[in-house]
N, C-alpha and C positions, 0 to 999 in steps of 0.2 A: 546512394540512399543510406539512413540513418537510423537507428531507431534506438530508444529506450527501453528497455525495460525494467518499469520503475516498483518490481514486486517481487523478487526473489525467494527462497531460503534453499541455496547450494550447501550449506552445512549441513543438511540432511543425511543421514544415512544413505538415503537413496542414491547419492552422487560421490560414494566413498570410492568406487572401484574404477571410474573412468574421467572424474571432474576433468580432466586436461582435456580428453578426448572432446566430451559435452563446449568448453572452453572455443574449440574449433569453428564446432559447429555454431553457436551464437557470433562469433566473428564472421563467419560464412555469410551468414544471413544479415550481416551490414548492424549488429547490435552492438554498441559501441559504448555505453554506458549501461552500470544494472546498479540498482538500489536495492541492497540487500535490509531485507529486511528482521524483527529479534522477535521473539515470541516471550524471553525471558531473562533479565540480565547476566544469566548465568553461560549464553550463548555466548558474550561477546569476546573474548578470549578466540574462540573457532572463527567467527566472523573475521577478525582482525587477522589471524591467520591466513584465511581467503582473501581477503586487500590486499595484504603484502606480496601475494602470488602474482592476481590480475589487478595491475595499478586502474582497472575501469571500474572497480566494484568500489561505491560508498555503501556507507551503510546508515544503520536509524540503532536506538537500544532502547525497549519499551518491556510491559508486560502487555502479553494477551489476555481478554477474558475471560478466556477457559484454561489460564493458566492454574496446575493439580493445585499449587499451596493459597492460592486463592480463591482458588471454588471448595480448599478443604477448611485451610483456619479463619479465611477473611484479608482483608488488605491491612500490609505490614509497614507503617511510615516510612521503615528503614528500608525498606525495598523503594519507593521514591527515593530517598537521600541517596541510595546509590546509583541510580539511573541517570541523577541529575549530576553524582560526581564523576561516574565514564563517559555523561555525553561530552563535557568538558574537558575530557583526558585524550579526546584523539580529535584533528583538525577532518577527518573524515567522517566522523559523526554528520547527519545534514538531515534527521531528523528524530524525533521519538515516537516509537510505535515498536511495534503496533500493539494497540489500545485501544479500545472501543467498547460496544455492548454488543453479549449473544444471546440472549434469552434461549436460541432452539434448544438447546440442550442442558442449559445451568438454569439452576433456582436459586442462586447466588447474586440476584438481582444488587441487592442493596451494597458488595463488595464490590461490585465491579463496578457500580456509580462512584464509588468513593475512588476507587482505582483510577477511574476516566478522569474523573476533576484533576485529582494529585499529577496526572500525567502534565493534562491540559496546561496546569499555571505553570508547571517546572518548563515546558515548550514554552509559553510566554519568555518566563525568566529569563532564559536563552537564547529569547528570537529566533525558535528554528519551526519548521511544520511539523502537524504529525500528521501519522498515518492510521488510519481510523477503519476498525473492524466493524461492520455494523449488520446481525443478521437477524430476523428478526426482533427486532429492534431501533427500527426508525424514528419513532415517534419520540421515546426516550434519548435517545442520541442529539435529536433537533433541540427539545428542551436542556440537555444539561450544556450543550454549545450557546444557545442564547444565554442562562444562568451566567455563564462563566465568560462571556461576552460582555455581559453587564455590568460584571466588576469591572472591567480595564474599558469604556468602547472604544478609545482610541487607539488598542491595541487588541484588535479582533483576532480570535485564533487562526492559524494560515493552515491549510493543509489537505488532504485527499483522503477522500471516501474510496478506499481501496476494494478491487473485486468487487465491484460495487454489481447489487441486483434488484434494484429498489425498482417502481414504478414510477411513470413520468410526472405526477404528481409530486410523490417522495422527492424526485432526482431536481426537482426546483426548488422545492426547500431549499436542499443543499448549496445548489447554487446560488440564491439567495444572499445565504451565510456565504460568500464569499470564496466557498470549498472548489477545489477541484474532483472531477470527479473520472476515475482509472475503470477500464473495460479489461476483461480477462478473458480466458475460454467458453464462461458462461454465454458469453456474446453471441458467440455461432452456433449454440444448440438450437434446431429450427424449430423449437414449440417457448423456447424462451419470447414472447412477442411483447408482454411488455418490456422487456428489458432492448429490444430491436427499436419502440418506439422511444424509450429515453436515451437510447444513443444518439440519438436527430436531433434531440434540442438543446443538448450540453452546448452553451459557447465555445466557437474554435480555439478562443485560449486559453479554456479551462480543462481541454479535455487530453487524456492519458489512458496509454495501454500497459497491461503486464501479463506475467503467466501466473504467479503464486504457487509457480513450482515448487514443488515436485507433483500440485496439484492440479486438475481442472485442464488434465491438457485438451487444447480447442479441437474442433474437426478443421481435417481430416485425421487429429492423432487420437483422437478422443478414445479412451480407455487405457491408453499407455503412459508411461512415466513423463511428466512433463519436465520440460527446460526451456532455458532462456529461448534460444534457436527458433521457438514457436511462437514468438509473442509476434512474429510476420502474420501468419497467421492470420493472429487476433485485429493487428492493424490492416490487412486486406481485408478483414469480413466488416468492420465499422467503416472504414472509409468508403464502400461499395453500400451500405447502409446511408449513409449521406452524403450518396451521390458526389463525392469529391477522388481526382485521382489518387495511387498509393504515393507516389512521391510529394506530391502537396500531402496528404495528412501525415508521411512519417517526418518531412520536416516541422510541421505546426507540433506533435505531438513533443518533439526530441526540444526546440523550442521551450516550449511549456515545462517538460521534465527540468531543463537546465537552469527557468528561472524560477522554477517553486521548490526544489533543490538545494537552489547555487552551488550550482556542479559547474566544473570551468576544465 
């Protein structure tokens, strides 16, 4: 058995003292690819670090929403232009993100729209997916994805609603728009229930699991430091969720990862 986990950040502090150790343990557990994910371009130097260690780690180079210099001055072109020139600088690049909207906690609405678009068309430009933060914040996410849909429609943006926690309503938009959509730890918290009902009706080939480690580790770990190793886990509590065995979902899920990816 196989499994992806398509949501990383091992460059954490959190994983300074035993990443090799942690390394084991996601091998153990049959996790065989991880899409490391950026919060800021300023990471990707440490990222590329960590590839060259474990040749199974790709990665994405995006800004986040709540990234400090853009919930402080606003969104900087020149931060696109460089994003768009590191994702082209390494053949492991396989996505840009993560990018999205947060509304819970910034009032930096109107930068981080502007930030979502500049991501979105530099993904076009590149043909690659991205990876989409989206926390309260659905409504707006759906619209700047149609806007920005409209410009190209034969070339619709490809890519995953990451950690996703949206309701089964929300979780059809998405899919709609052609998105995949990724389950985390939040999955198996037992009062999470809409989130239990929009895992049943994502398409089997649109659907994906991760950790978003170092955060959100699932039960049984839930309050401890999460890692790859647990995204088993998160794929035993969705697959027992829609009724399907774990070997049939970690192959469909690993599947999925490898072609919205193109991980090989």
């Amino acid at each position: 058995m196989q499994l992806v986990d398509t949501h990383v950040h091992i460059n954490f502090k959190d994983f300074q003292e035993d990443l090799g150790a942690v390394r084991d343990r996601w091998l153990n557990n049959g996790v065989n690819r991880l899409v490391h994910s950026c919060v800021s371009p300023d990471e990707f130097g440490q990222i590329q670090v960590i590839a060259d260690q474990f040749p199974e780690v790709s990665f994405a180079v995006g800004l986040h929403p709540l990234d400090k210099d853009l919930n402080g001055t606003g969104w900087n072109p020149e931060v696109g232009d460089r994003i768009k020139a590191l994702a082209s600088s390494d053949r492991r690049v396989v996505a840009i993100g993560e990018t999205g909207l947060d509304f819970f906690k910034s009032d930096s609405k109107d930068a981080q729209i502007e930030a979502f678009k500049s991501q979105l068309r530099t993904a076009r430009s590149l043909n690659l997916p991205v990876i989409i933060h989206s926390r309260e914040a659905a409504t707006t996410t759906r619209e700047v994805l149609l806007e920005i849909n409209a410009e190209s429609p034969t070339e619709p943006i490809r890519g995953v609603m990451h950690c996703w926690a949206g309701n089964p309503e929300e979780t059809q938009w998405f899919v709609d728009l052609g998105m995949y959509i990724s389950f985390s730890g939040v999955v198996t918290f037992k009062n999470a229930h809409d989130l239990h009902e929009s895992a049943k009706i994502v398409p089997s080939d649109r659907i994906l699991v991760e950790t978003d480690c170092p955060f959100l580790a699932p039960v049984p770990k839930r309050g401890k430091r999460n890692e790859p190793a647990y995204v088993l886990h998160v794929a035993e509590n969705v697959a027992k969720l829609r009724g399907v065995d774990l070997e049939t979902f970690a192959a469909q899920t690993t599947d999925n990862a490898f072609k919205l990816f193109a991980l090989s």
